[in-house]
N, C-alpha and C positions, 0 to 999 in steps of 0.2 A: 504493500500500500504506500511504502514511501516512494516520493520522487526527489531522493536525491539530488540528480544530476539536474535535475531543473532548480531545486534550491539552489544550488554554488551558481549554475549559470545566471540565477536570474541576479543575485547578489554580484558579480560581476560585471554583469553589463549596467548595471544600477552605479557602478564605480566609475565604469567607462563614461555613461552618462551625465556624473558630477562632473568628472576630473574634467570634460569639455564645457560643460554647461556654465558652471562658476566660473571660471576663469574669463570664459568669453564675457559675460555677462558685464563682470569689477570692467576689462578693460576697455568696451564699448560703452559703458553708463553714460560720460559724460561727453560725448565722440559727436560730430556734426552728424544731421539725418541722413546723409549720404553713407556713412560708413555703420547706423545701426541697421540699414538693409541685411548686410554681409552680416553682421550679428544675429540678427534674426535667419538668416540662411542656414548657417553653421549648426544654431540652438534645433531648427527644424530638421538637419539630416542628420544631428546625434542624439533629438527624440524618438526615431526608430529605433535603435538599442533600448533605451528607458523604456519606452512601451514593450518591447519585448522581454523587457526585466522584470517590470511588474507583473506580466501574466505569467511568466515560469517564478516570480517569486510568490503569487497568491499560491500555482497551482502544488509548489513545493510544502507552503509551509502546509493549506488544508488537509495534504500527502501524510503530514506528520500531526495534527491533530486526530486525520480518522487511524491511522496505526498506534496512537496513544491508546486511544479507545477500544481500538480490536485488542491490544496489548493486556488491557487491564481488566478486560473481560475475559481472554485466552486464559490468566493467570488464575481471577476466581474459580473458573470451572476447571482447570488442573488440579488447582487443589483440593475442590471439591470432590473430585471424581477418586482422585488420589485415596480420601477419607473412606468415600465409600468402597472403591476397591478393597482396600486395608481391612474392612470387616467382612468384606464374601471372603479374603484368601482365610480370614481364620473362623469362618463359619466352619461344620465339621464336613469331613466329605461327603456323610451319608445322604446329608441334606439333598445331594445331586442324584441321587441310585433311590428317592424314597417314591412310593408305589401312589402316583396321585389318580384323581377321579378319569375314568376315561380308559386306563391302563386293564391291560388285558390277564388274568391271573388262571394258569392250569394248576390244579392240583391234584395229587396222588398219578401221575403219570406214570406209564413206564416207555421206557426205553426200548427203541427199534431199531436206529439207524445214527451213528455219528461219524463223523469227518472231520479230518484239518487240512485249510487252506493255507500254506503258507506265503506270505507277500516274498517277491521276487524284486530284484534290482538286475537291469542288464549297466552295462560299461562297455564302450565300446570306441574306435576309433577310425577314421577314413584318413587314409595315407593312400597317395598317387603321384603319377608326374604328368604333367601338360607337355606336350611338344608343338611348336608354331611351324609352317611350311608357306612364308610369305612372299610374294613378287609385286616389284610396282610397275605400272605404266604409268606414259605420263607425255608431254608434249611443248614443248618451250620457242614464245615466239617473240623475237625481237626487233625493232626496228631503231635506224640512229639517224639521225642529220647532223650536218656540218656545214661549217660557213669559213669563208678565209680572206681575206681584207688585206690591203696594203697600207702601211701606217708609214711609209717613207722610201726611201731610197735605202733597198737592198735590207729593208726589216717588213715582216709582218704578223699577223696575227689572227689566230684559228677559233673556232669555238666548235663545241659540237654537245649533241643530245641523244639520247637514245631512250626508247620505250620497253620493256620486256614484259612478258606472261607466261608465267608456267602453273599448268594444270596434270594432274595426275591421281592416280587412283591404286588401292593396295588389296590385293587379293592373295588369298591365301587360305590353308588349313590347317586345322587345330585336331589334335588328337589326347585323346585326354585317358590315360590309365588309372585305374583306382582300386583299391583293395580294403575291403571293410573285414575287421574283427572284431568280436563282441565275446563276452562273456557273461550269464546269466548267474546269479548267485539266489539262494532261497536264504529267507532271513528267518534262523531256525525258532526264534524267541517273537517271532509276529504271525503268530497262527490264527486265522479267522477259523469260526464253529462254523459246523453245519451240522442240522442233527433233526433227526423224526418221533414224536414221540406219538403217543399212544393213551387215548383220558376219553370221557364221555364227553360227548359234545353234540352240536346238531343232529348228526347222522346216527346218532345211537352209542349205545355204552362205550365203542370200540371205535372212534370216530379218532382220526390222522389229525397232529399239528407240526406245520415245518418252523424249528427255529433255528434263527442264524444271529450271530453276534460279528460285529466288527473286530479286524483286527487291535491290537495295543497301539502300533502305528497308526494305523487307519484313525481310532479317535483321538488320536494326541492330534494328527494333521486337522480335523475335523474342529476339535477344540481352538486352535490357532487359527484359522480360518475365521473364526466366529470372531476370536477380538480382535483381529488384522479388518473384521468388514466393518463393528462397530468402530475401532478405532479411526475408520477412514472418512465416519460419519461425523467426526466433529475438527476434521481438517487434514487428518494423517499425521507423519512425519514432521508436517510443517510447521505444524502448531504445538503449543504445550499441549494443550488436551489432550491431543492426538497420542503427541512421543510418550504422555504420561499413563494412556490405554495401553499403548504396545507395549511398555516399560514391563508390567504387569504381567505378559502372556505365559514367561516362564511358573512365573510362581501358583498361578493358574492350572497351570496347568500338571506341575505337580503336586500340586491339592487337590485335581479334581479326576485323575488319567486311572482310570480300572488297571488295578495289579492282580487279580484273579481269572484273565481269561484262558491264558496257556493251565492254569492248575484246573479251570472249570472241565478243560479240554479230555484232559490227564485224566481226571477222576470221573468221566464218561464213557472214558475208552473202556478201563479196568472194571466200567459198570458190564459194558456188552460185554467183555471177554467171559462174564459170569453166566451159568443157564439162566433161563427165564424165569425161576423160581428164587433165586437168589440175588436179582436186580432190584436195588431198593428203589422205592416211588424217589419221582422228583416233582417238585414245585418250581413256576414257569412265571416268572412277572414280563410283562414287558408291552410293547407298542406293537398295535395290530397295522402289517404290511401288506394285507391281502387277507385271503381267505382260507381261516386256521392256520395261516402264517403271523407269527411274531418276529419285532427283534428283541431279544431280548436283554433286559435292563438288567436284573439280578435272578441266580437259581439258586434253588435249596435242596440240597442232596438229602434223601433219606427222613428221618426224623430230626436233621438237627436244626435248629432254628438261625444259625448261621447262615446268612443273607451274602452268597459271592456274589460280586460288583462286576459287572459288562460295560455295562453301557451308561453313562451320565445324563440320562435323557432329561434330566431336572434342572441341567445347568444355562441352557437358554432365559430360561424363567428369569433364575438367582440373578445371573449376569445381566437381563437386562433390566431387573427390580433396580440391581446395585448402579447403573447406568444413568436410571431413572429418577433416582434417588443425589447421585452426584450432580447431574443437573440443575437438579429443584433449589439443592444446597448452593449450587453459583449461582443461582437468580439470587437466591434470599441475601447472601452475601453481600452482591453489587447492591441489592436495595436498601442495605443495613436493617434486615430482619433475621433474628434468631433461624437455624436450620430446622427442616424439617423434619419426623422422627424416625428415625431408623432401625428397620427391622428385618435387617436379611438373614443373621442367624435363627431368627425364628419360622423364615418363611415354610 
């Protein structure tokens, strides 16, 4: 929002402007009217700088009034938003994995069908060589004249001119060799679920649910996403507010990133390796993706009331309460009113 460079210029030519103006002015004051014409001439063509001064110096300094103001607003909602970040990161994590209205629940399920996805990284590299096979045509046409004169006895004197044009053109072929290699790696510790289970439902006692969880990778990238969009809603990078939302994404995100999916995985497998009589129920929380399809949020193996963490689907909410809530807090601030009450560990 600042204009600078129109501040110094206009402050310059406003210098240029005196430094001609005054001086003209003391030494024609008292000068016959013949000679205050040329004074009034001189003050007339070094009032084009002055009037060019004044308008880069209004439009500089109004530059630095509204960036005072964007300034001091960017800084209330930093540190507002700051405040409220500070209490989601130490809200507890379960607050993000908790089972709200809407959320889909299998219970006493058994076990049919499980799977791991593991995310994949390739690397790879293009190495080649170009070779050029060029030829020019072309065609150059000149003309000259001359002249020779006699300047005396036994001397004289030549001149001469010439014209010339050259045109041409460059043809040629390119041959271009290239060798790609890659390498695919499985990232053994970012296994996405896939799995079938088996509960009463629509179709009858015996009635199919497919659930699938992301992988550990998959919601961390998901989680960073989310403050990289919101952060980019109150200026990005370029503002406080912004770098003070990014600031935040790590610690976010290891407050909020499920450490239970590779063990949820684990202890599914070791469920099917067991006969059918010896598979204990499972319990199914999560977000309906289709039909008898979840993803799911958190499962509970067996009898135990141990709740493992998948999926953070509660952290949108939290994160844009606490958003919500930093905001409200920089209005109140700039307006010199008390903040308003904050409740995101309780949400």
């Amino acid at each position: 929002m600042r204009k600078r460079g129109l501040l110094i210029w206009g402050i310059v030519l406003l210098v240029i402007w005196a430094a001609i103006t005054v001086p003209t002015t003391i030494l024609y004051s008292d000068d016959p009217l013949d000679r205050v014409g040329m004074a009034i001439a001189i003050q007339f063509f070094a009032g084009i700088p002055g009037l060019l001064g004044v308008i880069f110096l209004i439009i500089g300094i109004a530059g630095e009034i509204r960036a005072k103001r964007f300034n001091k607003r960017d800084w209330a909602l930093a540190d507002a938003l700051h405040e409220a970040l500070d209490e989601l990161g130490r809200a507890p994590a379960a607050a993000a994995y908790r089972i709200g209205e809407g959320d889909a629940t299998i219970s006493n399920a058994r076990l049919i069908e499980v799977e791991r996805h593991f995310d994949s990284q390739t690397e790879g590299a293009i190495s080649g060589t170009i070779t050029h096979q060029l030829r020019m045509f072309g065609a150059s046409f000149s003309t000259s004249y001359g002249s020779a004169r006699s300047t005396g006895p036994g001397t004289a004197s030549t001149s001469s001119s010439s014209v010339g044009m050259f045109t041409g053109a460059i043809r040629g072929l390119s041959q271009v060799d290239l060798a790609v290699s890659s390498t695919t790696r499985n990232n053994l510790m970012g296994d996405a679920l896939f799995s079938v289970f088996e509960a009463p439902g629509p179709a009858g006692d015996r009635d199919t649910y497919r659930v699938i969880s992301m992988s550990q990778p998959g919601v961390i990238s998901w989680l960073q996403e989310l403050v990289a969009f919101a952060a980019n809603q109150v200026g990005g990078p370029r503002t406080h507010a912004g770098g003070t939302v990014l600031s935040w994404t790590q610690q976010l995100v290891q407050r909020f990133a499920p450490g239970d999916i590779s063990y949820v995985t684990d202890r599914l497998k070791a469920l099917q390796a067991r006969g059918d009589d010896e598979r204990e129920p499972v319990s199914v929380y999560g977000t309906v993706a289709g039909r008898n399809a979840l993803i799911a949020t958190a499962i509970a193996i067996g009898g135990s009331q141990q709740q493992l963490d998948l999926m953070p689907a509660r952290f949108p909410e939290l994160f844009g309460r606490a958003l919500a809530i930093g905001v409200a807090n920089g209005e109140q601030r700039l307006a010199g009113r008390p903040p308003v009450q904050q409740a995101i560990s309780a949400g």
